[in-house]
C-alpha positions as protocol buffer text, in pm:
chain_id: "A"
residue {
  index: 1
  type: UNK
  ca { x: 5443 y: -4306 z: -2054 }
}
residue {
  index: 2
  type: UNK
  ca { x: 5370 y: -4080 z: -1775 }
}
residue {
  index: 3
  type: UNK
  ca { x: 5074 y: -3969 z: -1584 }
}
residue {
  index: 4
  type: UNK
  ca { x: 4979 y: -3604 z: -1484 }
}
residue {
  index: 5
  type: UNK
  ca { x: 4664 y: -3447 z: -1304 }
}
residue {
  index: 6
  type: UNK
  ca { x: 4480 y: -3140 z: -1526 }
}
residue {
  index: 7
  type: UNK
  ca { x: 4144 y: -3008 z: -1451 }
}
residue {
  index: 8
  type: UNK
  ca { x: 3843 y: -3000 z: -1683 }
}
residue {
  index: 9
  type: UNK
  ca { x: 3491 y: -2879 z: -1708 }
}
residue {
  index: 10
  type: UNK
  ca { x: 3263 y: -3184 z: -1739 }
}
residue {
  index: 11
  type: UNK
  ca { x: 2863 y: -3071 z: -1662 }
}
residue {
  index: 12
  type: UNK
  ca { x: 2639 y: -3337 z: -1486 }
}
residue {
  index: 13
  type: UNK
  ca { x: 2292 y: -3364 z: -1608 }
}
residue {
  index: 14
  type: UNK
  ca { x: 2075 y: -3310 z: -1271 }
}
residue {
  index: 15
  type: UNK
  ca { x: 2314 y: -3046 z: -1093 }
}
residue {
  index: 16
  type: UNK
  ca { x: 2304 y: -2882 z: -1453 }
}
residue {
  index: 17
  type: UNK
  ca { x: 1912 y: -2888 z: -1467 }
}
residue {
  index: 18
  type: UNK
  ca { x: 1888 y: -2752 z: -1119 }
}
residue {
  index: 19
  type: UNK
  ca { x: 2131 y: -2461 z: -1124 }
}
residue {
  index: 20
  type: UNK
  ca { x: 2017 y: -2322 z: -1454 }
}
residue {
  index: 21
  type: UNK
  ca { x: 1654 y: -2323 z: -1289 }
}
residue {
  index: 22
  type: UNK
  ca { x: 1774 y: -2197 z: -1004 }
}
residue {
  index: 23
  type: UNK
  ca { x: 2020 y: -1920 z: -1142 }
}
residue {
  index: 24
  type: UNK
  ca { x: 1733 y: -1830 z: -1404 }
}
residue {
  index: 25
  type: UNK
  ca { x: 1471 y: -1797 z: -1157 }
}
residue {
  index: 26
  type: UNK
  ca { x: 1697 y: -1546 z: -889 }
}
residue {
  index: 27
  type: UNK
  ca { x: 1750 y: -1349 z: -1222 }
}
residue {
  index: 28
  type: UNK
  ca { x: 1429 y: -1276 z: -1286 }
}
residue {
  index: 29
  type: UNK
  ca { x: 1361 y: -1205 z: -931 }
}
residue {
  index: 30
  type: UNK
  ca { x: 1612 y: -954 z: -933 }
}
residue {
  index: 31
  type: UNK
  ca { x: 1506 y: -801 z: -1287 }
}
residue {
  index: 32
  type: UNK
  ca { x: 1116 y: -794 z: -1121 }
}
residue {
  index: 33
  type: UNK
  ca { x: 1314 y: -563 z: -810 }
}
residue {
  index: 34
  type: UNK
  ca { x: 1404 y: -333 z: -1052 }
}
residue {
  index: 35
  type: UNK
  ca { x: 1065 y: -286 z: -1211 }
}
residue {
  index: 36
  type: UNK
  ca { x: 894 y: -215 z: -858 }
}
residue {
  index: 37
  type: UNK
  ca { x: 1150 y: -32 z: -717 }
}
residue {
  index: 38
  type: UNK
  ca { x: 1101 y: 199 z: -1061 }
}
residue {
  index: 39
  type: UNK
  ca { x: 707 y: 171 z: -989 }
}
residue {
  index: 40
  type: UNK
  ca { x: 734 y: 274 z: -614 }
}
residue {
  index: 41
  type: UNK
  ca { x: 976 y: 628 z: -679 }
}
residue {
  index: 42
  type: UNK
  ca { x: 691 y: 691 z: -931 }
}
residue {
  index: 43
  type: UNK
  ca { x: 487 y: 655 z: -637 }
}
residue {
  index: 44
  type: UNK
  ca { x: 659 y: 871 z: -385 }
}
residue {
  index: 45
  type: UNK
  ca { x: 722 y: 1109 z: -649 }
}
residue {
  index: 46
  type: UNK
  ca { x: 324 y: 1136 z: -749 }
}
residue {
  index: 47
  type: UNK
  ca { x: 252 y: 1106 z: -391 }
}
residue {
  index: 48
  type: UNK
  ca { x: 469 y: 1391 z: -239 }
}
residue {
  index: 49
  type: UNK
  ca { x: 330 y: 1612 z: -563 }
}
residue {
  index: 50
  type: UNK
  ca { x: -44 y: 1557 z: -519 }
}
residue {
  index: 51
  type: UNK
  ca { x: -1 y: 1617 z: -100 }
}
residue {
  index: 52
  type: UNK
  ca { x: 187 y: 1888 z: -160 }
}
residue {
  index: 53
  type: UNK
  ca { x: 1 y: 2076 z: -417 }
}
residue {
  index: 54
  type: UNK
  ca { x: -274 y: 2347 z: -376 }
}
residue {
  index: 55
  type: UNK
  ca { x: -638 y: 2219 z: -297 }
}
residue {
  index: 56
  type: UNK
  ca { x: -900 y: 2208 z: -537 }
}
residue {
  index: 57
  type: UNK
  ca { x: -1276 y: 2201 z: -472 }
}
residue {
  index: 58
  type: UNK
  ca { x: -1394 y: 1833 z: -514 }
}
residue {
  index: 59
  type: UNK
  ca { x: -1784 y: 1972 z: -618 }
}
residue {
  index: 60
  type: UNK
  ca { x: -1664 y: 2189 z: -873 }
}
residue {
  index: 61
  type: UNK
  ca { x: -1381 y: 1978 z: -958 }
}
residue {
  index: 62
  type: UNK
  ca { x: -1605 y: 1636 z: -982 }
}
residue {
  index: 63
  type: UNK
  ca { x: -1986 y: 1758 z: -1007 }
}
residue {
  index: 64
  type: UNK
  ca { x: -2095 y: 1388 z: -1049 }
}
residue {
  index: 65
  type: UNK
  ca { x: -1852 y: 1032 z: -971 }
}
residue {
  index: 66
  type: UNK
  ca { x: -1422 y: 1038 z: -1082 }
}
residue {
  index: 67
  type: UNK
  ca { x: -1474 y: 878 z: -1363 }
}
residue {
  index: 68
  type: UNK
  ca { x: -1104 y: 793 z: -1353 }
}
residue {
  index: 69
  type: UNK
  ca { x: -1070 y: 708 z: -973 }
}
residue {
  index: 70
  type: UNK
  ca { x: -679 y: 551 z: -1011 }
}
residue {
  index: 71
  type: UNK
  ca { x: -556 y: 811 z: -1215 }
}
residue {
  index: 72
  type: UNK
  ca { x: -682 y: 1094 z: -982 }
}
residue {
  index: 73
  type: UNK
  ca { x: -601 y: 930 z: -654 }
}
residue {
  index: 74
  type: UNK
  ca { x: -401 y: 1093 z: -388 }
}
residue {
  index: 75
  type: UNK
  ca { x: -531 y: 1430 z: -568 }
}
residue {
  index: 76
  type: UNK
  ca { x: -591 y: 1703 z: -305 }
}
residue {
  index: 77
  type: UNK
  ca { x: -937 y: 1828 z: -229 }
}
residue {
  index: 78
  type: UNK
  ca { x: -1151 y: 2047 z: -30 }
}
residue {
  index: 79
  type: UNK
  ca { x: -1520 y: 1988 z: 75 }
}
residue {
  index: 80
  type: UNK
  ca { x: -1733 y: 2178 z: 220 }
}
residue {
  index: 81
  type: UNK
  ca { x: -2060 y: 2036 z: 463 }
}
residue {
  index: 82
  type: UNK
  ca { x: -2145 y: 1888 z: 733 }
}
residue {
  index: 83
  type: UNK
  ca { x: -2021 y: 1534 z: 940 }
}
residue {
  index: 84
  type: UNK
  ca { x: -2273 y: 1268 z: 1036 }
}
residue {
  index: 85
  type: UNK
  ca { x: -2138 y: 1142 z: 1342 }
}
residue {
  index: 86
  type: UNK
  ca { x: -2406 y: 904 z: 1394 }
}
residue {
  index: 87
  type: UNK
  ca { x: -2301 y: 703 z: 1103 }
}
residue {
  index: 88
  type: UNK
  ca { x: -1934 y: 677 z: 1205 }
}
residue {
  index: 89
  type: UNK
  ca { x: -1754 y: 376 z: 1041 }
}
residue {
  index: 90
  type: UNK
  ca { x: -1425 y: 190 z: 1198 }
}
residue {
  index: 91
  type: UNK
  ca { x: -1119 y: 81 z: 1011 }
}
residue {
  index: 92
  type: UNK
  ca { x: -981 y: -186 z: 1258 }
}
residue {
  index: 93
  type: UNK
  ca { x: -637 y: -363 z: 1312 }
}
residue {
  index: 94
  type: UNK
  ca { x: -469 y: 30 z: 1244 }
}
residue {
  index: 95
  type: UNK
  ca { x: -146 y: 94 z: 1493 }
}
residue {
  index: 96
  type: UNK
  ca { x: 54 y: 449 z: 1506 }
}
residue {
  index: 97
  type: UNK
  ca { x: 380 y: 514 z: 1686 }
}
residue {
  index: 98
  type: UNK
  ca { x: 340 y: 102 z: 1814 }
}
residue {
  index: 99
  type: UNK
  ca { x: 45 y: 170 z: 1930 }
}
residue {
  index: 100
  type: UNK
  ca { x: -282 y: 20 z: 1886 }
}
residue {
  index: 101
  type: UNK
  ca { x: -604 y: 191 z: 1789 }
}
residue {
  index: 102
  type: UNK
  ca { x: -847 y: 235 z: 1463 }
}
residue {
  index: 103
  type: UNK
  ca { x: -924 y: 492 z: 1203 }
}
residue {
  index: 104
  type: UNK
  ca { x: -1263 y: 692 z: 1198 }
}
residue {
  index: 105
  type: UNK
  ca { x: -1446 y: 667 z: 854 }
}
residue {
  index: 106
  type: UNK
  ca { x: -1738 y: 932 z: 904 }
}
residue {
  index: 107
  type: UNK
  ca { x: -1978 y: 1022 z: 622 }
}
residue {
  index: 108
  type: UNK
  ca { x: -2004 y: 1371 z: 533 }
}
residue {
  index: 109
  type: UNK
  ca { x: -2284 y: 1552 z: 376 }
}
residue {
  index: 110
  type: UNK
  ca { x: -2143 y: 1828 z: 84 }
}
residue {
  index: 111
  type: UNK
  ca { x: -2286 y: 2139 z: -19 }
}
residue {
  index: 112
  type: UNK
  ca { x: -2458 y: 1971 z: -327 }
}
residue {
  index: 113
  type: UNK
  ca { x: -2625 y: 1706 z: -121 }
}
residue {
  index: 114
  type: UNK
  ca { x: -2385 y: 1461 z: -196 }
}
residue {
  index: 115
  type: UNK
  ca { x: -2219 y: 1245 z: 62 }
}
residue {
  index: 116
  type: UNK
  ca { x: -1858 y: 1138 z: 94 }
}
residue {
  index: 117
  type: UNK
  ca { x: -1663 y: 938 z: 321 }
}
residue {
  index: 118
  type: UNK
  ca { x: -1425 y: 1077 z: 536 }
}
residue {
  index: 119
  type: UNK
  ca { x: -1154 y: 889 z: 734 }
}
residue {
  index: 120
  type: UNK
  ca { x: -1084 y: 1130 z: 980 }
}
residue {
  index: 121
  type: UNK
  ca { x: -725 y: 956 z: 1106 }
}
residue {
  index: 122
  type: UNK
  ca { x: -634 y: 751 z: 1384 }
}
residue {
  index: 123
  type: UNK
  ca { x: -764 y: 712 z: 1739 }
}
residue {
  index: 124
  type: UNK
  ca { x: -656 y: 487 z: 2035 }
}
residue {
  index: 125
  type: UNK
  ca { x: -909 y: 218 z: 2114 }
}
residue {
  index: 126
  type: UNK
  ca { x: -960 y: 363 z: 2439 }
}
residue {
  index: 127
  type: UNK
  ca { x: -1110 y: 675 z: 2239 }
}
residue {
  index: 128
  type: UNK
  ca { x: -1302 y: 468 z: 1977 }
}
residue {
  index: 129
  type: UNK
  ca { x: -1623 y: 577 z: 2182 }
}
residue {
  index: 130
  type: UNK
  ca { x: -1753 y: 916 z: 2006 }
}
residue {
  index: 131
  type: UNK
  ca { x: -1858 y: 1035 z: 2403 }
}
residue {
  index: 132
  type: UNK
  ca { x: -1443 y: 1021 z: 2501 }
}
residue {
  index: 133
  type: UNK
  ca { x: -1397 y: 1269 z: 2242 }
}
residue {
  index: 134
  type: UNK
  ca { x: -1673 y: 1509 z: 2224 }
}
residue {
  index: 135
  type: UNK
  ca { x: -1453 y: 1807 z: 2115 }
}
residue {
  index: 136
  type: UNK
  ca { x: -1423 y: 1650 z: 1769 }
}
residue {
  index: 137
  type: UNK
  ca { x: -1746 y: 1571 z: 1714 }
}
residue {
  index: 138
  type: UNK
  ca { x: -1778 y: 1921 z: 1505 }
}
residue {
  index: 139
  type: UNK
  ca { x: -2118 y: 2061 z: 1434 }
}
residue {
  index: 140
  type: UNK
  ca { x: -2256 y: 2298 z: 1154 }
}
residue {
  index: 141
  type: UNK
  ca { x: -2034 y: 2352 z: 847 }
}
residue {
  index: 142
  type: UNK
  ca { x: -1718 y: 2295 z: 778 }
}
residue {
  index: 143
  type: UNK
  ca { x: -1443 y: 2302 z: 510 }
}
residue {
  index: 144
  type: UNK
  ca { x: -1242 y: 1972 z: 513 }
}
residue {
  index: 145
  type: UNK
  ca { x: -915 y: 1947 z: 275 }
}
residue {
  index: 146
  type: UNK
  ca { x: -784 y: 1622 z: 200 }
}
residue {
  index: 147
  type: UNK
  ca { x: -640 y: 1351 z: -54 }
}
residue {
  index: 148
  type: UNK
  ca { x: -885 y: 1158 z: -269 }
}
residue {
  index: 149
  type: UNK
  ca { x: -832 y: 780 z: -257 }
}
residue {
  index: 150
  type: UNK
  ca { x: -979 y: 471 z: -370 }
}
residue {
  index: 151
  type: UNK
  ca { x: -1158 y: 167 z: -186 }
}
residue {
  index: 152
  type: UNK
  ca { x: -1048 y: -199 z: -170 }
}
residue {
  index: 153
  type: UNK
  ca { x: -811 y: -381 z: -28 }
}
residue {
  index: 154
  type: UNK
  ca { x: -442 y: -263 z: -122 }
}
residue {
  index: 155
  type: UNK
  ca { x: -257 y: -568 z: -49 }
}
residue {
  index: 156
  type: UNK
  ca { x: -256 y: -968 z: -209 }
}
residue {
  index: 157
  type: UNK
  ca { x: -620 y: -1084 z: -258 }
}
residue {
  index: 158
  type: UNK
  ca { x: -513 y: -1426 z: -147 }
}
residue {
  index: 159
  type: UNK
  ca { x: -474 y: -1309 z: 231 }
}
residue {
  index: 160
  type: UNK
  ca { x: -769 y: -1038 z: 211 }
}
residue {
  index: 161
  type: UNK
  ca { x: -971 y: -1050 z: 560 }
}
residue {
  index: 162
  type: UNK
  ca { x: -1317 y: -1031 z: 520 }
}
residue {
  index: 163
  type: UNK
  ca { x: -1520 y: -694 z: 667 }
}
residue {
  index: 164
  type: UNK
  ca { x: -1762 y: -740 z: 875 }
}
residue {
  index: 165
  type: UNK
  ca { x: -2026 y: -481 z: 888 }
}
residue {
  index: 166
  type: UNK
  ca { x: -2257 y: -618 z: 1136 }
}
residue {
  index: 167
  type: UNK
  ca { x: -2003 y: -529 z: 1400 }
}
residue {
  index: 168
  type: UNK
  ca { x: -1870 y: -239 z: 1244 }
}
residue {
  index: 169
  type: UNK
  ca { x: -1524 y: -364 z: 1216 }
}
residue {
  index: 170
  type: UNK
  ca { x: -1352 y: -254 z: 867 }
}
residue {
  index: 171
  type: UNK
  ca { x: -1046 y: -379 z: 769 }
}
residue {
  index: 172
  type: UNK
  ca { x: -1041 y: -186 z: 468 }
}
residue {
  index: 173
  type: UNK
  ca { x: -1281 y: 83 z: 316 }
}
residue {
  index: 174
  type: UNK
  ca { x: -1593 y: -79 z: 83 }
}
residue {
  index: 175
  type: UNK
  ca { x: -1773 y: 213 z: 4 }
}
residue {
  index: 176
  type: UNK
  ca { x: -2083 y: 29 z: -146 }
}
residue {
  index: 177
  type: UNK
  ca { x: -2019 y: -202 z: 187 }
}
residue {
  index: 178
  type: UNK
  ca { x: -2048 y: 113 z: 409 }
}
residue {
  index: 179
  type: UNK
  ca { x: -2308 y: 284 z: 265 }
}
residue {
  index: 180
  type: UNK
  ca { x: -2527 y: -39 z: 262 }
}
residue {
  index: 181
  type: UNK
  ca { x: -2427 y: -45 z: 663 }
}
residue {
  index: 182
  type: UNK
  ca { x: -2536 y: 263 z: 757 }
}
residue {
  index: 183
  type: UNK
  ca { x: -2767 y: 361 z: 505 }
}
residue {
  index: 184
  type: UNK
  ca { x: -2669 y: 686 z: 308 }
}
residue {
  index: 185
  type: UNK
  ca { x: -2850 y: 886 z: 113 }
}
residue {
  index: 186
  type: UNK
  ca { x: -2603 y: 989 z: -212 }
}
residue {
  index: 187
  type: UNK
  ca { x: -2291 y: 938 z: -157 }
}
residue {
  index: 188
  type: UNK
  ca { x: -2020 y: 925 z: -384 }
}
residue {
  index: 189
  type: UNK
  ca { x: -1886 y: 572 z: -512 }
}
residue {
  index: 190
  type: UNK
  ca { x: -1604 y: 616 z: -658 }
}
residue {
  index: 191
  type: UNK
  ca { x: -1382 y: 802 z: -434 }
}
residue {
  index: 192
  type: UNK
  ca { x: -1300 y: 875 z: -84 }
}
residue {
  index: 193
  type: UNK
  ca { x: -1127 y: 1077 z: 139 }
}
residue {
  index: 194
  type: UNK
  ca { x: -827 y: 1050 z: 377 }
}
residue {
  index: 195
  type: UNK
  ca { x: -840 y: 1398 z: 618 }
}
residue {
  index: 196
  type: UNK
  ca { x: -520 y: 1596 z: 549 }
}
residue {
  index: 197
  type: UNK
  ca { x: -336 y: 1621 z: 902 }
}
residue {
  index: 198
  type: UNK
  ca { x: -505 y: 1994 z: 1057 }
}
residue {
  index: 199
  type: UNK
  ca { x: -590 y: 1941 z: 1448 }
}
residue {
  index: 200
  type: UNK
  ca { x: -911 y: 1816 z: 1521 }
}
residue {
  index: 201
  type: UNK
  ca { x: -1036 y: 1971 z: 1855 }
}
residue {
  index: 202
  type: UNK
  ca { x: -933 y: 1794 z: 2145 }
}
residue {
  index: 203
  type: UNK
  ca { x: -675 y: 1599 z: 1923 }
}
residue {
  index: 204
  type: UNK
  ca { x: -863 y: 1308 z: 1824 }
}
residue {
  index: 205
  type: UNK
  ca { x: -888 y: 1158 z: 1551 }
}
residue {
  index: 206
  type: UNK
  ca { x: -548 y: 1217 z: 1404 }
}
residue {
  index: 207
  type: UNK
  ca { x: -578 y: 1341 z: 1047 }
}
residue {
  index: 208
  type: UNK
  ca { x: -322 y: 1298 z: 735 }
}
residue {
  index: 209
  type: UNK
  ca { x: -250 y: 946 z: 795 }
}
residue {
  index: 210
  type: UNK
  ca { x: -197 y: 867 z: 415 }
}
residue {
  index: 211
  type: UNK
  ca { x: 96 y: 659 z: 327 }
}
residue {
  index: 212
  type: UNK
  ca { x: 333 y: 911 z: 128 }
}
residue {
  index: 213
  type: UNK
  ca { x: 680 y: 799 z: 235 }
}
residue {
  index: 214
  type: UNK
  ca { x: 659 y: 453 z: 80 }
}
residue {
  index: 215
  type: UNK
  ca { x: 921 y: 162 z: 190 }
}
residue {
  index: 216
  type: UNK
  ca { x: 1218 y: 145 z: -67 }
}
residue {
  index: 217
  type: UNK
  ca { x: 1438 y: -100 z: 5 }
}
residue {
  index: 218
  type: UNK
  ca { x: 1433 y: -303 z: -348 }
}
residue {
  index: 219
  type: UNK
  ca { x: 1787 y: -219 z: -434 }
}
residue {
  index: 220
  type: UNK
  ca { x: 1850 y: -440 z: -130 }
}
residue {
  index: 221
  type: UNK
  ca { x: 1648 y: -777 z: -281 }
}
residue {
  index: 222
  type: UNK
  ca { x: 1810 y: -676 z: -605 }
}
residue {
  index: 223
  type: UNK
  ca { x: 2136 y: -715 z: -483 }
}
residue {
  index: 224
  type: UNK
  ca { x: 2011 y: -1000 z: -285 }
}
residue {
  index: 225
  type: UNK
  ca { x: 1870 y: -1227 z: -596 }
}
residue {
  index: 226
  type: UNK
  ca { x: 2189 y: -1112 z: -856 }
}
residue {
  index: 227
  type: UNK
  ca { x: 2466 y: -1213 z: -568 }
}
residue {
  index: 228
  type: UNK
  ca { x: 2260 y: -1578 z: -498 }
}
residue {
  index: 229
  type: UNK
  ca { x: 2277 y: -1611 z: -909 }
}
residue {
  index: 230
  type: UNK
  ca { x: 2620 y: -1537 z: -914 }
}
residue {
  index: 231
  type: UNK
  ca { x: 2726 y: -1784 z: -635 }
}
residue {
  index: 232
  type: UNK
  ca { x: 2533 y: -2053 z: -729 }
}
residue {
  index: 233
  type: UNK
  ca { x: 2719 y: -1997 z: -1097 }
}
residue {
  index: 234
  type: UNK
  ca { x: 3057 y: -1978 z: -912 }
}
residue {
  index: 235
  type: UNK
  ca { x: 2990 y: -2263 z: -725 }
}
residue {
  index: 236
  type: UNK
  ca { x: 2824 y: -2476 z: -977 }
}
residue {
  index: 237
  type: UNK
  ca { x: 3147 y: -2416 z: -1239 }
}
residue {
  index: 238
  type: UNK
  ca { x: 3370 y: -2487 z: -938 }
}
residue {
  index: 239
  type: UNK
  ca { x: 3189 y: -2827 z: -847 }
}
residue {
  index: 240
  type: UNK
  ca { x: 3248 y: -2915 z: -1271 }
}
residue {
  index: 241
  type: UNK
  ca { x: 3578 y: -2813 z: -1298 }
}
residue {
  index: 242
  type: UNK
  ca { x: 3731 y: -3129 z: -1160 }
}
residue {
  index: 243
  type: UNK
  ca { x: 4083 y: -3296 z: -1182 }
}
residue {
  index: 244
  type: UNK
  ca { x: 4148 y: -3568 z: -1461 }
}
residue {
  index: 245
  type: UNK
  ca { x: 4460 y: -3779 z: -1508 }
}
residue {
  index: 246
  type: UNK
  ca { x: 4649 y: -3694 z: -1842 }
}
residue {
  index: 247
  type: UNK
  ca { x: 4834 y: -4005 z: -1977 }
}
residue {
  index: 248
  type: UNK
  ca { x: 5138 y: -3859 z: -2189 }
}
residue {
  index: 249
  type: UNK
  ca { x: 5354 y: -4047 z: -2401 }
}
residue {
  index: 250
  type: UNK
  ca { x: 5749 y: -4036 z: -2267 }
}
């Protein structure tokens, strides 16, 4: 009788347990990757469309609220009216190029009587006082173009910062918020505007600071999640597939 190593697969029970979790769980990870990186070229796509397109008047267009405000954001408007400086709002925490500033949210007063909020783009915080830039303070009329969007906060509600409008500091547009804050007349609830990116006078605020050019890099997670399932497989059939002595009759 004579005795030989061979190699078999013999599972454990807890190393079993935890890999299938494991491995099942960086699956669906990587399956979820695929959905939103789907989701965000939609996104781009729709985006880079809507921007691109011709404007529309927003009275004629919408003579009373969007009653659809998701479906019709990013859609590109024109208005016609005049600014209210004097009610001039502050989105705060807002950087551009690295540096540090805030985004002016200025209610603006339409041909039909209606009012709409405006964010006007990005300042510095050394130019958050309307007196450092007087040359954009524009008077009389004017025709604004720009993409509709819609209020709240855009990222996970479980790290949302509160507003606080007794110091003027937004950290995200609240349009019922805002218009309690400075006390508006009629303005529109359902939609707002981002200014498209023409000049303002003297440069400040800078306009068409939407978000078109979304960050892609899902395919990079997906190959992230699939590769740790696959190891963890490999290595999990490796750590099983162990040596045995094979008794054999002479």
């Amino acid at each position: 009788m004579t005795k030989g190593i061979t190699r078999q697969f013999k599972p454990t029970f807890w190393p079993t347990v935890f890999s299938l979790i494991v491995i099942v769980l960086a699956l669906c990870l990587g399956t979820w990757q695929i959905f939103r990186q789907e989701w965000k070229k939609d996104q781009i796509l729709l985006r880079t469309e809507r921007a691109t397109a011709a404007p529309f008047s927003f009275v004629e267009r919408f003579p009373g609220e969007v009653a659809d405000p998701k479906a019709d954001e990013f859609l590109k408007v024109w208005v016609e009216g005049e600014f209210q400086h004097d009610k001039e709002l502050y989105l705060g925490a807002r950087s551009l190029d690295r540096q540090l500033g805030l985004q002016v949210v200025t209610p603006f007063t339409m041909t039909d009587g209606r009012e709409i909020l405006i964010n006007r783009g990005f300042v510095l915080s050394e130019f958050k006082d309307p007196s450092m830039r007087k040359e954009a303070q524009i008077t009389g009329q004017v025709r604004i173009e720009g993409l509709l969007r819609v209020d709240g906060w855009k990222g996970y509600e479980f790290v949302r910062p509160e507003n606080d409008p007794q110091k003027n500091f937004w950290f995200y547009v609240d349009i019922e918020a805002m218009d309690n804050a400075v006390d508006l007349n009629s303005v529109v609830q359902s939609v707002y505007m981002d200014a498209g990116p023409a000049v303002n006078p003297g440069g400040y605020p800078l306009g068409g600071q939407t978000r078109i050019e979304l960050v892609n890099n899902h395919m990079t997670y997906i190959i992230t999640w699939y590769s740790m399932a696959l190891i963890l497989a490999v290595i999990y059939f490796i750590f099983h597939y162990r040596p045995v002595e094979k008794t054999e009759d002479e």
